[in-house]
KOLPA-826735 format. One record per residue (C-alpha): residue number from 1; residue in three letters; chain; z negated, x negated, y. Coordinates in steps of 0.25 Angstrom, whole numbers, plus 5000, padded with zeros to 4 digits. Layout:
N
+-----+------+------+------+------+------+
| pos | code | unit |   c3 |   c1 |   c2 |
+-----+------+------+------+------+------+
| NUM |  ALA |    A |    Z |    X |    Y |
...
+-----+------+------+------+------+------+
//
This chain:
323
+-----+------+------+------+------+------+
| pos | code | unit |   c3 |   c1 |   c2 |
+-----+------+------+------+------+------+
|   1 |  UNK |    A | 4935 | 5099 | 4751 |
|   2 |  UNK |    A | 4927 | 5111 | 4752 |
|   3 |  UNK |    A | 4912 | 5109 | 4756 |
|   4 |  UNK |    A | 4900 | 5116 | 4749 |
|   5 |  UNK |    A | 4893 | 5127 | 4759 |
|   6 |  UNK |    A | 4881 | 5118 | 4761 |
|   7 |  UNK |    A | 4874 | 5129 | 4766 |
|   8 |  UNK |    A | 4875 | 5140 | 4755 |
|   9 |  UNK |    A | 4872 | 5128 | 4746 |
|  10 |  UNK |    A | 4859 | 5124 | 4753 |
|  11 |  UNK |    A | 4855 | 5139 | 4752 |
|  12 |  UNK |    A | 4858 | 5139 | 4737 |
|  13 |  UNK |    A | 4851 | 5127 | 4734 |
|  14 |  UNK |    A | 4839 | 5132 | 4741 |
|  15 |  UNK |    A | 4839 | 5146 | 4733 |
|  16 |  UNK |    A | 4841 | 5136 | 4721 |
|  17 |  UNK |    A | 4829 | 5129 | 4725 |
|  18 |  UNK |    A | 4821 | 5141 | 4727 |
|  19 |  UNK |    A | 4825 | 5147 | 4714 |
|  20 |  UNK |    A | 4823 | 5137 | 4706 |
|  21 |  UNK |    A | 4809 | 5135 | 4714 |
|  22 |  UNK |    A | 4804 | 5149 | 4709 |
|  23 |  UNK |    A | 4810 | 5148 | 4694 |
|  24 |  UNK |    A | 4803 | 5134 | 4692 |
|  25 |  UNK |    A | 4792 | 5142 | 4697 |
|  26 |  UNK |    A | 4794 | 5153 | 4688 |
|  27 |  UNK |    A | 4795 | 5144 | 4677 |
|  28 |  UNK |    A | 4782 | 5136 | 4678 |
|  29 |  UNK |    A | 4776 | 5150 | 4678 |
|  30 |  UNK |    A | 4780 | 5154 | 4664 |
|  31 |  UNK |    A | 4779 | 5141 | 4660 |
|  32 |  UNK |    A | 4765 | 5141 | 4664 |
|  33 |  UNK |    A | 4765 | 5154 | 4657 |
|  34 |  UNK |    A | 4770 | 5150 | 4645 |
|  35 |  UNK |    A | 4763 | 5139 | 4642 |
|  36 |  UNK |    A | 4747 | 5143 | 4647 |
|  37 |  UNK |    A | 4745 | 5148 | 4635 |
|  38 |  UNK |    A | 4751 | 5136 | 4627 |
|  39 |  UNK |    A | 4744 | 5127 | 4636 |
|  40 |  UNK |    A | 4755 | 5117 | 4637 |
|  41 |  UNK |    A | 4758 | 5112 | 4652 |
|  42 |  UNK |    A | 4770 | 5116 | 4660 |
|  43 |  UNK |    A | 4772 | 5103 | 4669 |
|  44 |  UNK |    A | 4785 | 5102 | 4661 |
|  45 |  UNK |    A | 4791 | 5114 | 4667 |
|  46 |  UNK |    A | 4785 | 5111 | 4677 |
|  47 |  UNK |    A | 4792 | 5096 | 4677 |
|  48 |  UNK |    A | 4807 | 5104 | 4675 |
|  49 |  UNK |    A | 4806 | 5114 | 4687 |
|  50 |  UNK |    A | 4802 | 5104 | 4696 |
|  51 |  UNK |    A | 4816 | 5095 | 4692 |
|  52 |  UNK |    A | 4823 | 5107 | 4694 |
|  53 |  UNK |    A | 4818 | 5111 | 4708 |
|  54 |  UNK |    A | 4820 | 5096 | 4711 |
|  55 |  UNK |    A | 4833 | 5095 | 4708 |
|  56 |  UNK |    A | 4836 | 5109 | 4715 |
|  57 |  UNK |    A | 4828 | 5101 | 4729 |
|  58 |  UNK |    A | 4839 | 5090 | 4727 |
|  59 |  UNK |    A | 4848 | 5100 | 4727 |
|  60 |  UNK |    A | 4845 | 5105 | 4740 |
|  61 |  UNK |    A | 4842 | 5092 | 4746 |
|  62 |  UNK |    A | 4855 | 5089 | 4744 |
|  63 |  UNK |    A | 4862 | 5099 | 4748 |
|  64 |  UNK |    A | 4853 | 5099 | 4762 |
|  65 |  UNK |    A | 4858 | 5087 | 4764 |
|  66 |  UNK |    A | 4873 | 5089 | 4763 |
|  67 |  UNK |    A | 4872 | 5100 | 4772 |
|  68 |  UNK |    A | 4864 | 5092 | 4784 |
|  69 |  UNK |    A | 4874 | 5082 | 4783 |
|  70 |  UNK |    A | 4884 | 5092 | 4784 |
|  71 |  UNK |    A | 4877 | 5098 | 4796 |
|  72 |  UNK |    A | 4877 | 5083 | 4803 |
|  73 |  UNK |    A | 4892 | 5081 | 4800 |
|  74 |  UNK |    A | 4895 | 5094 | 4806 |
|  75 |  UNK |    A | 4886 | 5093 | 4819 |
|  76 |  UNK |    A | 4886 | 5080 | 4822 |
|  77 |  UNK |    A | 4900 | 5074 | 4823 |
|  78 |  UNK |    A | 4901 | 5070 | 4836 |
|  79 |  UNK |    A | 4889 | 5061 | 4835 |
|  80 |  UNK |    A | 4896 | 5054 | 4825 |
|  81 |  UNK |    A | 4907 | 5051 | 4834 |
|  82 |  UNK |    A | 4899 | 5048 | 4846 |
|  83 |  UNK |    A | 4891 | 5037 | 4836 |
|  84 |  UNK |    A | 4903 | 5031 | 4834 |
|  85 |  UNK |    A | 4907 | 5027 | 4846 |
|  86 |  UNK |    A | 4893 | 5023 | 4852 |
|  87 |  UNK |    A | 4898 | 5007 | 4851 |
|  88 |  UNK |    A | 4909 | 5013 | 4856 |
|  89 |  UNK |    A | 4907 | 5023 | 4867 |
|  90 |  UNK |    A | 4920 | 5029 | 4875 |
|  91 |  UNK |    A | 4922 | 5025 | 4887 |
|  92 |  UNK |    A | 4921 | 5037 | 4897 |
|  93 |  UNK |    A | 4932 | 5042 | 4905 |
|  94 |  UNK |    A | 4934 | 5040 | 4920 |
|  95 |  UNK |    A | 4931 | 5051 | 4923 |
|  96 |  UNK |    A | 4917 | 5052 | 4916 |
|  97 |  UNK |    A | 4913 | 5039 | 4923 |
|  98 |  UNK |    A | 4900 | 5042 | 4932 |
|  99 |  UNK |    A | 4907 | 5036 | 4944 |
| 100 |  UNK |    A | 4917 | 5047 | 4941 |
| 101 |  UNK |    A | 4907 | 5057 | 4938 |
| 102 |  UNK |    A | 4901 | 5052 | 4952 |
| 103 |  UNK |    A | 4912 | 5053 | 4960 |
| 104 |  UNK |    A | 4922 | 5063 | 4955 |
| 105 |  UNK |    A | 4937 | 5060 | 4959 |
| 106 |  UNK |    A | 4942 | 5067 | 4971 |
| 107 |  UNK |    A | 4950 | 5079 | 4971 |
| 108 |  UNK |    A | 4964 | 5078 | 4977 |
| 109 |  UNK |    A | 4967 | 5090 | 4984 |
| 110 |  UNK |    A | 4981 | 5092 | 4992 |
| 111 |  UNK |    A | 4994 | 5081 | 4991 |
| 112 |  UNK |    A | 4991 | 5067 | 4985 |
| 113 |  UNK |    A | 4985 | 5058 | 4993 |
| 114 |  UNK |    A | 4994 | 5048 | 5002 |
| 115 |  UNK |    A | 4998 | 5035 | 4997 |
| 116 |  UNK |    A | 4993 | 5024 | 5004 |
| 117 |  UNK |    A | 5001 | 5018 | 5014 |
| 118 |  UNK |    A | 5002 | 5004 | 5005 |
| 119 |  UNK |    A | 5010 | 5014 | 4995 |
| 120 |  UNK |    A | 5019 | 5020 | 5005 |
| 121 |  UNK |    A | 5029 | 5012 | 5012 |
| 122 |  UNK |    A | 5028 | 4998 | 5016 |
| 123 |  UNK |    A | 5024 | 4997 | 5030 |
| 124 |  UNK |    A | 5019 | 4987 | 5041 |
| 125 |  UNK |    A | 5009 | 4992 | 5052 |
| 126 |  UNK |    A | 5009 | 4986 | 5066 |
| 127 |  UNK |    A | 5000 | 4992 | 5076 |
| 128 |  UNK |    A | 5002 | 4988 | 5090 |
| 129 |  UNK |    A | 4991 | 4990 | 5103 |
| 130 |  UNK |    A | 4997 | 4986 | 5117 |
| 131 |  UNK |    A | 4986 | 4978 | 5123 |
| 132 |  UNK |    A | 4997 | 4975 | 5134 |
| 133 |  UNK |    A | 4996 | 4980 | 5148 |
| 134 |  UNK |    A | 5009 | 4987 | 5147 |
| 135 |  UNK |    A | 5018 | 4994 | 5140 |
| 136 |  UNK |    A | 5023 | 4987 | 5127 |
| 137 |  UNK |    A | 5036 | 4989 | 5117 |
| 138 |  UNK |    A | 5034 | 4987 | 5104 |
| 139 |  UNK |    A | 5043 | 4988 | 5090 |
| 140 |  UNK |    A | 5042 | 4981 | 5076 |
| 141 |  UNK |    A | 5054 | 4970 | 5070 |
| 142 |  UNK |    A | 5057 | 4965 | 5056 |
| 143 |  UNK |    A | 5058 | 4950 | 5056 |
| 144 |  UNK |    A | 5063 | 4951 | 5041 |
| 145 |  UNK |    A | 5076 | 4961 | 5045 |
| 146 |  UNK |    A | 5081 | 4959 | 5061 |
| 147 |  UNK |    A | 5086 | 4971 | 5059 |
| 148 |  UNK |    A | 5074 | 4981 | 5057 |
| 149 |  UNK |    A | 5065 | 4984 | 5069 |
| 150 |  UNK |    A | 5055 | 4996 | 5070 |
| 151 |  UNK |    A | 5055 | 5003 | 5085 |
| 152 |  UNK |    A | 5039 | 5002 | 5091 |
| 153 |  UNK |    A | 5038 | 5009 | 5103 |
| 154 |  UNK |    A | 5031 | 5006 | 5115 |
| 155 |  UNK |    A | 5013 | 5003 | 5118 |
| 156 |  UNK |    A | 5006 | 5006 | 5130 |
| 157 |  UNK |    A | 4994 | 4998 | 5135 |
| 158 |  UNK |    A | 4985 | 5000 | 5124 |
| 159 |  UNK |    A | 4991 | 5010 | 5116 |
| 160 |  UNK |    A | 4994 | 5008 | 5100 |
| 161 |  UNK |    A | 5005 | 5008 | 5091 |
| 162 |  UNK |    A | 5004 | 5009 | 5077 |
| 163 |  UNK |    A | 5017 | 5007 | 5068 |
| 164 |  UNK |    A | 5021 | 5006 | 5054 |
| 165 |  UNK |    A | 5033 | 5002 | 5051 |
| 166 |  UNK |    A | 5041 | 5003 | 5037 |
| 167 |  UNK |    A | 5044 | 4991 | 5032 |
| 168 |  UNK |    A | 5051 | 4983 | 5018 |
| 169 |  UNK |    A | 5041 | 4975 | 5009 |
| 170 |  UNK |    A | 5042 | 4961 | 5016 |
| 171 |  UNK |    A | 5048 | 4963 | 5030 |
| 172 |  UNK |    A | 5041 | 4957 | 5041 |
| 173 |  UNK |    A | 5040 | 4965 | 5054 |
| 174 |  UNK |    A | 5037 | 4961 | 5066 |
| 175 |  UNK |    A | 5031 | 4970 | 5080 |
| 176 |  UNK |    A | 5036 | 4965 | 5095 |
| 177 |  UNK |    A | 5031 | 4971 | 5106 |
| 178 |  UNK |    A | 5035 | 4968 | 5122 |
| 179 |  UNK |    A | 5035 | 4973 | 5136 |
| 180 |  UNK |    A | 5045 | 4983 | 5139 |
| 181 |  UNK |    A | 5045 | 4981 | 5153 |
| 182 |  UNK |    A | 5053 | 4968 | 5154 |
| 183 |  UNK |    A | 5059 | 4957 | 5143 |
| 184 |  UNK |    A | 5050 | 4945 | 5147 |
| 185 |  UNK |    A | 5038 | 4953 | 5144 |
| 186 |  UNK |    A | 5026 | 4951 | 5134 |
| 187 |  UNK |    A | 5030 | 4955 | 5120 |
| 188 |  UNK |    A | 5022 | 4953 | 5106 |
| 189 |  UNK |    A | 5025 | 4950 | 5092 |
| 190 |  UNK |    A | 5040 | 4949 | 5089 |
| 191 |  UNK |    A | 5044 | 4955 | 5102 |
| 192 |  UNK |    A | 5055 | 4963 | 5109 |
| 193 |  UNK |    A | 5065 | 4960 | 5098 |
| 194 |  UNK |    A | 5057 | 4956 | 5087 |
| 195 |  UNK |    A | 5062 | 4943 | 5089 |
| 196 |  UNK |    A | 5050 | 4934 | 5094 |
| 197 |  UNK |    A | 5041 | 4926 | 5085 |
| 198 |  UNK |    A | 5028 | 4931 | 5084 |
| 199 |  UNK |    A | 5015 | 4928 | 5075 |
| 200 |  UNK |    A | 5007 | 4940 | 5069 |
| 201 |  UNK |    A | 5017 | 4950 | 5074 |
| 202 |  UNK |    A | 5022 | 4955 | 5063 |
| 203 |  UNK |    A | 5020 | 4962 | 5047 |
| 204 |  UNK |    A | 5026 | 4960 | 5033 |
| 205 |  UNK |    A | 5029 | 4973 | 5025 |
| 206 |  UNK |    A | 5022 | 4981 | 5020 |
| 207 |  UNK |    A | 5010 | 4979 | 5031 |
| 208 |  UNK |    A | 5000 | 4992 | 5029 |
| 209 |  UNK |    A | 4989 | 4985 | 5037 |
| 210 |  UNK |    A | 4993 | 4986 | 5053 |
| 211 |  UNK |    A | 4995 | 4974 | 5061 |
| 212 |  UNK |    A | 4987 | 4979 | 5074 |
| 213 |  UNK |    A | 4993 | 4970 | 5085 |
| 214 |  UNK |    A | 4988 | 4970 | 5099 |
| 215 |  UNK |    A | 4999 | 4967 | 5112 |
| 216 |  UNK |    A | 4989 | 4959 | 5120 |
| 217 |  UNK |    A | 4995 | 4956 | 5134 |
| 218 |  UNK |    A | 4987 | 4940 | 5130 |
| 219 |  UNK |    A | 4996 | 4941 | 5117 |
| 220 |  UNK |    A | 5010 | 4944 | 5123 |
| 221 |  UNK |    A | 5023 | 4933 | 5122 |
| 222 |  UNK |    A | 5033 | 4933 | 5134 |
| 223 |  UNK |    A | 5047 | 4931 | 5130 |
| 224 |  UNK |    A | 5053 | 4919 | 5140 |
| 225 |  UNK |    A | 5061 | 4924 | 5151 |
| 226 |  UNK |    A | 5075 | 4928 | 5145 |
| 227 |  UNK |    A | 5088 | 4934 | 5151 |
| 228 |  UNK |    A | 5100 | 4938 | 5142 |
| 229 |  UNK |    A | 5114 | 4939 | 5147 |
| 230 |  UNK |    A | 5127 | 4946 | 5140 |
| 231 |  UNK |    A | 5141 | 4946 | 5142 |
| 232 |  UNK |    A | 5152 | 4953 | 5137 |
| 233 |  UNK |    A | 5165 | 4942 | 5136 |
| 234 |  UNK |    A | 5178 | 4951 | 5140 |
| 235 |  UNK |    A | 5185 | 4939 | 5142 |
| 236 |  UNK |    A | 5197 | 4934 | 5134 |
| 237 |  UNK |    A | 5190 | 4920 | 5133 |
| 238 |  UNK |    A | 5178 | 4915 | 5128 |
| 239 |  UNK |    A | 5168 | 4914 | 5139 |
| 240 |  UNK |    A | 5156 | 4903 | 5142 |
| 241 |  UNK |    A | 5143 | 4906 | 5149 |
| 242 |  UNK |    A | 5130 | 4899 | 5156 |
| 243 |  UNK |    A | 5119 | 4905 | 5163 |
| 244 |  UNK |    A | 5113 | 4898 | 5175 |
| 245 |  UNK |    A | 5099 | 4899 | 5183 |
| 246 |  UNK |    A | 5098 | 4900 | 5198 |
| 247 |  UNK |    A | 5084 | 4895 | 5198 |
| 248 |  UNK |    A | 5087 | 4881 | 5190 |
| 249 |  UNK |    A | 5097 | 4873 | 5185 |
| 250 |  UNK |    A | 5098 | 4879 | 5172 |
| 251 |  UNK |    A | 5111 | 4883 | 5164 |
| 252 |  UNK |    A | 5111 | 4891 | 5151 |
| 253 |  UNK |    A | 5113 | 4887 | 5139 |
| 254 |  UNK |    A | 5116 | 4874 | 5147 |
| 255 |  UNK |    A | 5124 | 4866 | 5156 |
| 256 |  UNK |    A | 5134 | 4859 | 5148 |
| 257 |  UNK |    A | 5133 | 4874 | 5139 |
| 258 |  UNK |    A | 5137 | 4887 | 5139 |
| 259 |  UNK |    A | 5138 | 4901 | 5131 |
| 260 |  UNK |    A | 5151 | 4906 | 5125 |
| 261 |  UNK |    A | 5155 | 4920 | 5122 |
| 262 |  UNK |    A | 5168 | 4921 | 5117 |
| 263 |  UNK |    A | 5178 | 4932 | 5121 |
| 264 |  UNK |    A | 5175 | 4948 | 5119 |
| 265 |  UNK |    A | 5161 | 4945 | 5116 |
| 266 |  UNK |    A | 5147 | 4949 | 5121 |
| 267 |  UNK |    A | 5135 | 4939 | 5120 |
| 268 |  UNK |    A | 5121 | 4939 | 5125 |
| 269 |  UNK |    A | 5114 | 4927 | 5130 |
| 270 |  UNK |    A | 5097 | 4925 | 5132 |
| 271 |  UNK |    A | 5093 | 4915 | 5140 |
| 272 |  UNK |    A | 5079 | 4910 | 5143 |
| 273 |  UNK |    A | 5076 | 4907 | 5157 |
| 274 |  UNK |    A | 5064 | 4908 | 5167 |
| 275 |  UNK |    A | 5060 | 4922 | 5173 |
| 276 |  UNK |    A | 5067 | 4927 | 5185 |
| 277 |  UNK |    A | 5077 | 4915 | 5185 |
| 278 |  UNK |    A | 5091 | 4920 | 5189 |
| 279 |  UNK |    A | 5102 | 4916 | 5180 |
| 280 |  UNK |    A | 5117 | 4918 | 5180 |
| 281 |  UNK |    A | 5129 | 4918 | 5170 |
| 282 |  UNK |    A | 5142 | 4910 | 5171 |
| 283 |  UNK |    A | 5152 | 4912 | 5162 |
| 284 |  UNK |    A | 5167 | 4906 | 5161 |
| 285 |  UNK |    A | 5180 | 4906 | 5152 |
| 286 |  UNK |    A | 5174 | 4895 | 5141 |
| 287 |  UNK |    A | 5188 | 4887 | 5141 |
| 288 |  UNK |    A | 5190 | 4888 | 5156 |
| 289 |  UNK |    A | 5178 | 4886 | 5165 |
| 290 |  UNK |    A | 5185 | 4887 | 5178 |
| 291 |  UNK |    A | 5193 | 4901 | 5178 |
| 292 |  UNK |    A | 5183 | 4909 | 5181 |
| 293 |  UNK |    A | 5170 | 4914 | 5175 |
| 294 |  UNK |    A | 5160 | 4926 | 5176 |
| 295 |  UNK |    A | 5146 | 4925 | 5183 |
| 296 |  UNK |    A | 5143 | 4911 | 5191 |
| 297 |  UNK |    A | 5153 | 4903 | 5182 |
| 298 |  UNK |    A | 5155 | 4891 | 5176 |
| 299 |  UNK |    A | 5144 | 4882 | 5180 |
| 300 |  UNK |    A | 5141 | 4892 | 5192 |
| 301 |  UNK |    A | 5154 | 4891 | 5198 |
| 302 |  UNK |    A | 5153 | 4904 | 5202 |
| 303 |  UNK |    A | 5145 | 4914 | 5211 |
| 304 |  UNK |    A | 5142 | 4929 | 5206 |
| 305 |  UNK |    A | 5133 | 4939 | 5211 |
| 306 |  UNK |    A | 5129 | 4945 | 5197 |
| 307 |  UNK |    A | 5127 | 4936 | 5187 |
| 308 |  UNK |    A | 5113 | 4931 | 5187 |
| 309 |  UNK |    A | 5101 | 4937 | 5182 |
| 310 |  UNK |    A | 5086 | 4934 | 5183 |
| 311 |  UNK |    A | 5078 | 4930 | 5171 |
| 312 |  UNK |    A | 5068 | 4940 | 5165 |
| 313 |  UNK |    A | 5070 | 4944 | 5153 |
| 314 |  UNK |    A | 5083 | 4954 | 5158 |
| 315 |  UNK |    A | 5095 | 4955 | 5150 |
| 316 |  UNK |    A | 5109 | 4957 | 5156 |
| 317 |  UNK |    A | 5119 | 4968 | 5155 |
| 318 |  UNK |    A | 5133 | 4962 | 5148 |
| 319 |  UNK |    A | 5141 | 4955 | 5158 |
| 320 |  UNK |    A | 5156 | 4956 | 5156 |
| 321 |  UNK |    A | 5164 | 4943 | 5155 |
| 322 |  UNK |    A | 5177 | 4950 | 5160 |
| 323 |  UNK |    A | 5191 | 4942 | 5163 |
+-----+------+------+------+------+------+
//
């Protein structure tokens, strides 16, 4: 649908107007004229023009007002839409928020930052300060898998060690700390094999907080005095062993007792005794006491010169059961 050019229109009407103005003008004139020497009145003429410039007024009126609402139509949409959701107002964007506008979101110059250490892999932190007066060996054990142990390393008096150790999700690890200087000595947590009971010594995985353990000299264990004795059996028959103190009338494992190791093997054996007690090793064929033996024997029916050794924690090279 074409539209009318409202403003030409408007333009026409007015000339319209203000012709038809001056002829009605014009008229009343000569009608005047005409009728001064007739004396009859004009006001009927009169009566006719003025209808006429009334009707012409209408006219323009009207098309005024076609154009002025035009005008709005054109100039003013956006206020419509913006009235239209006054009940309803947009909710701004965050970042046309004041906070925003406040403070503006940093700039991120160079590589992303790093992830935290949460995101990354699963650790478990121990930190370890030797409040011992000497030198002390540490290292870090899994009581979930035997067979995992992560190497430590070794603390001066008041000297630091932080560690983190890569763990799975759920294992629980466990630091020992000891005295290098002799197997008696003091140790701490699970020890010098990882294999001592401890409370608060060790860490589940993943554990991003550290556990900060001090070695206090006041806090140290002891292991009991020990010695450990191995033989090698190179004898065609099985062999039967007892250990015996010098100091008391003791017998390991017992009197009536004794340890087998059968043929071609090699066995270890821990007893627990009393510091600086010597003890010696008698071993015999199992099935025939009396024909001979190694060491002092069976029931110490024998002398030697080498087979006892003191109690403190030592450990002995293999010994040889040779026929």
């Amino acid at each position: 649908m074409v539209r009318p050019d409202l403003h030409n229109l408007r333009d026409q009407v007015s000339r319209g107007l203000d012709d038809a103005s001056q002829a009605v003008a014009e008229e009343r004139r000569a009608e005047r004229s005409r009728n001064s020497g007739r004396g009859e009145s004009s006001d009927s003429s009169y009566i006719r023009a003025l209808v006429v410039v009334l009707c012409l007024a209408g006219l323009v009126a009207i098309g005024a007002a076609i154009f002025n609402n035009e005008d709005r139509g054109r100039s003013q949409p956006a206020n419509r839409l913006v009235n239209q959701n006054q009940d309803n107002p947009p909710t701004p964007r965050s970042s046309d928020t004041a906070a925003e506008r406040n403070h503006p979101s940093p700039t991120v110059h160079g590589d992303t930052p790093e992830l935290p250490d949460r995101l990354s892999e699963p650790v478990a932190r121990f930190t370890l300060k030797n409040g011992h007066s000497n030198q002390v060996s540490f290292a870090f054990f899994s009581a979930s898998d035997s067979t995992r142990q992560w190497a430590g390393g070794q603390l001066s008096p008041n000297s630091v060690s932080s560690n983190n150790l890569g763990c799975i999700p759920g294992e629980k690890i466990c630091f020992g700390a000891w005295s290098p200087d002799s197997n008696l000595g003091p140790f701490w947590g699970a020890g010098r094999n990882g294999q001592k009971r401890c409370v608060g010594c060790c860490l589940t995985c993943p554990a991003y907080a550290p556990r900060v353990v001090e070695l206090r000299t006041s806090e140290a264990a002891f292991n009991p005095p020990t010695i450990t004795f191995t033989f090698q059996n190179n004898h065609y028959a099985t062999a039967a062993l007892a250990f015996y103190s010098q100091l008391r009338p003791h017998v390991w494992p017992s009197s009536e007792q004794a340890y087998v190791l059968p043929s071609a093997q090699k066995q270890s054996f821990t007893l627990t005794c009393n510091f600086g007690e010597m003890i010696c090793y008698g071993a015999w064929v199992k099935d025939n006491p009396r024909a001979g033996g190694w060491g002092v024997g069976f029931r110490r029916n024998r002398g030697c010169s080498t087979c006892c050794y003191e109690c403190n924690g030592s450990e002995t090279s293999t010994i040889a059961l040779n026929p």
